[in-house]
N, C-alpha and C positions, 0 to 999 in steps of 0.2 A: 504494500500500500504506500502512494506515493505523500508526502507530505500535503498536498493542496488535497487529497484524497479526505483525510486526516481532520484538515480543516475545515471542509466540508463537511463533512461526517459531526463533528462538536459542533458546529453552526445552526446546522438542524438540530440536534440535541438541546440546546439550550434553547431555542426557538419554541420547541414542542413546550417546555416549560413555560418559558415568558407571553406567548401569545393567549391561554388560558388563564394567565394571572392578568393579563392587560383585560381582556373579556368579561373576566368577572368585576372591574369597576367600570363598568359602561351603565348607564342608566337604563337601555335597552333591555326589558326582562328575555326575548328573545335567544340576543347574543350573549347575555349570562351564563345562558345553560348548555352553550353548543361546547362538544369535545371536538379536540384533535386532535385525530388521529394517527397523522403522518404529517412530517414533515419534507420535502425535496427541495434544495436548491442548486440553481444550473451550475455551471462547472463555475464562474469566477462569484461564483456567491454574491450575482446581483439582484436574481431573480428569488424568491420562492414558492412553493405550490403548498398550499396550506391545506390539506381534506379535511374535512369535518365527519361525522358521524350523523349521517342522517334520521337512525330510529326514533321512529316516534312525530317523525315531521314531512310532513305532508306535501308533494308535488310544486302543490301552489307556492303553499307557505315558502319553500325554499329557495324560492325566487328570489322572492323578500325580503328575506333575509341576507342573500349573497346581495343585493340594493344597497342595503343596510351597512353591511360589511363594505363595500365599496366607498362608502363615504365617510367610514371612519380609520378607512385604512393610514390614511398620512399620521392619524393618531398613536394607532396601535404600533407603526415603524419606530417613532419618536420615543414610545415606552419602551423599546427595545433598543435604542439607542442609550438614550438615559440609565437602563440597568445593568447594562455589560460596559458602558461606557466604550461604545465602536464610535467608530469617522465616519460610516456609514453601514446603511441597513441596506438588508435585500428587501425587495419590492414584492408583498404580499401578493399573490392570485387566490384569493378561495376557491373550494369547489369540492360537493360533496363527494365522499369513500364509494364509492358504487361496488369494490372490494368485499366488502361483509356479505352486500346481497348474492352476489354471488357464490362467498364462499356459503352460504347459508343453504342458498340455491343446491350446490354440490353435495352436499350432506346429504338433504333431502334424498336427493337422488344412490347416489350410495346406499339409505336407509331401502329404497323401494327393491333396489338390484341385492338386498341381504334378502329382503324378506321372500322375493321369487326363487332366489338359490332355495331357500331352507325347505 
């Protein structure tokens, strides 16, 4: 693993951290309660892809709420800047895990092809 690997690698780490703490003092009851789940950011760690955990929240709603997200992103950077003390942040994208569903989806299926074997 190469150092910029490395760095990358803590970046999202402590992100996963920080953008949940930033979340949970937003006035928004909404964006209080959202997890996330994964962190990625692109190779010179300008970018990040922030997924959230969609259960429990609805098509529409999640619209909404990435709106929502969207206009308080310069904020949440800020609070990430101010708590690691960087020169610069990566530049939030939300967007929900579609991940879960899937693997959820897969189990399922699994569970049907145990019960046909048996």
């Amino acid at each position: 693993m190469t150092t910029e690997e490395i760095k990358r690698h803590r970046t999202e780490s402590v992100l996963r951290e920080l953008i949940p703490e930033a979340l949970s003092q937003l006035g928004d009851e909404r964006l209080r309660g959202l997890t996330v789940t994964e962190v990625v950011c692109s190779r010179g760690r300008s970018d990040a892809d922030v997924y959230l955990d969609p259960t429990g929240i609805e098509e529409s709603e999640q619209g909404v709420i990435l709106k929502q997200l969207k206009k308080v992103t310069k904020g949440l950077e800020a609070y990430c800047l101010k708590a690691e003390g960087w020169f610069k942040s990566p530049k939030f994208h939300f967007k929900f895990d579609r991940e879960l569903e899937r693997v959820k989806r897969m189990d399922e299926l699994f569970l049907i092809i145990e019960k046909e074997i048996k």
